[in-house]
N, C-alpha and C positions, 0 to 999 in steps of 0.2 A: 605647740611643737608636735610634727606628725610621728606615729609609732616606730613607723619605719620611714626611711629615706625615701624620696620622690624616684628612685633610679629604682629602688624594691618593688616599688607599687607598681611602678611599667613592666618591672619582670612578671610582675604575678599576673599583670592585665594579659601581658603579651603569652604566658603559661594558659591562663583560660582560654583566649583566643587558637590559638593551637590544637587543646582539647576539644572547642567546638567544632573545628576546622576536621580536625581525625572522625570525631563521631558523625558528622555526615555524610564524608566522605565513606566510613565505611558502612553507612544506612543505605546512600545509593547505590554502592557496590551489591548487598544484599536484597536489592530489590531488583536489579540489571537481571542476576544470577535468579531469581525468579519465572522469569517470561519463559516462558515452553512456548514448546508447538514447532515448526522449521518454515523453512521459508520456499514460497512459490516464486519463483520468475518465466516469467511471459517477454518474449523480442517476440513485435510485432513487424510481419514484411510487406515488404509492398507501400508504405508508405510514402506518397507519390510527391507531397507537397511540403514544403517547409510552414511556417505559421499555424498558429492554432495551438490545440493542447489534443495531445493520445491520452484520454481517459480508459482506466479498466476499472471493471469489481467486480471481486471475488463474491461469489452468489450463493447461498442455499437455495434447495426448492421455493422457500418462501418468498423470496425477496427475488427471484429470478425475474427480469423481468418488468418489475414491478418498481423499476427507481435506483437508490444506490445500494451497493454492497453489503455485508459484513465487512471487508474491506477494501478499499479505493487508495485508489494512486492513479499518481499522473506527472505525465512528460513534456516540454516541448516538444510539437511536431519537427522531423528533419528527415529530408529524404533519403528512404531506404531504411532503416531499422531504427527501431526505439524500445528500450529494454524496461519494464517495471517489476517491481519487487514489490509483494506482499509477505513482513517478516509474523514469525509466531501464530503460524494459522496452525490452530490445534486440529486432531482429527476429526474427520467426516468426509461428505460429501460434499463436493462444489463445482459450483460451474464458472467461468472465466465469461466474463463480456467487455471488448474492447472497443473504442469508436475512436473518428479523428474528427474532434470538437474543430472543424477550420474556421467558425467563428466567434470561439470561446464563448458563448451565451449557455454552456451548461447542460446543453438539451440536446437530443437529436431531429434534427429539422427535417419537415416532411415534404412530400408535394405529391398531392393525387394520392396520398395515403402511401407512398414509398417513402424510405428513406432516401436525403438528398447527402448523407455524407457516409462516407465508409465505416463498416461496421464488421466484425466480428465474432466467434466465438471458441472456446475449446471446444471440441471435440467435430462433428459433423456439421453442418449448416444446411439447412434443408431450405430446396432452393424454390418451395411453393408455398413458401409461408413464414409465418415469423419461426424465431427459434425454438427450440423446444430443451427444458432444460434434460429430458432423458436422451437428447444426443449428446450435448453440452457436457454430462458429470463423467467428475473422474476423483477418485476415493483418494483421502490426504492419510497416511499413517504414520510413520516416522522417522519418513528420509525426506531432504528438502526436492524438490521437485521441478523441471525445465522444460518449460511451453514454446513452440512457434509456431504461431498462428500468421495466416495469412489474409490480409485485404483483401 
């Protein structure tokens, strides 16, 4: 014969269950409340073509350039504007590079040593050469921050 009734034991299952249900919820809550930094948004214009993916990342001097971001994001292409958000980017310097992947293979495709898809960046684009990230940067401190860059 059990110590308590079978209707006690669902209480007390369904009491722990609840307890665990509280403590996690309020463990994610104290980690949400964590995340610093603020947020970049970039609306890219001139977006001529629907299909494909608008890739951006957010660059340091190192990685400028040189592959993917410190952080990446990315849109379905649609013509005329496409908005991406990079949230929690703590301070420094960075630079913005944006492309329109129109055949989603991830890359930017060449021909004769040009690029064959639209490309991007914050700040200046220098029109004899590849980018440069000392036209490109622009210092993050701690207000979220609003790019339009154009095709």
């Amino acid at each position: 014969m059990p110590l308590f009734g079978e209707r006690h034991q669902k209480l007390l299952i369904m009491k722990k269950l609840g307890l665990i249900i509280t403590v996690l919820l309020i463990s994610y809550t104290g980690i949400a409340q964590d995340k610093k930094g603020v947020r970049v948004t970039v609306t890219i214009e001139n977006v001529l073509s629907d299909g494909g993916t608008i890739l951006g990342g957010l660059h340091t001097a190192e990685t400028f350039m040189k592959g993917t971001g410190v952080a990446n994001a990315m849109a379905p292409a649609q013509v005329g504007e496409v908005t991406l958000t990079f949230d929690n980017v703590e301070p420094g310097t960075f630079a913005i590079i944006v492309m329109h992947d129109a055949n989603d293979n991830k890359q930017m495709d060449m021909e004769n040593g040009m690029p064959k898809e639209n490309y991007a960046t914050s700040g200046e684009l220098n029109p004899y050469g590849p980018p440069m990230f000392s036209d490109a940067k622009f210092e993050v401190v701690d207000q979220n921050q609003e790019f339009r860059i154009r095709f």
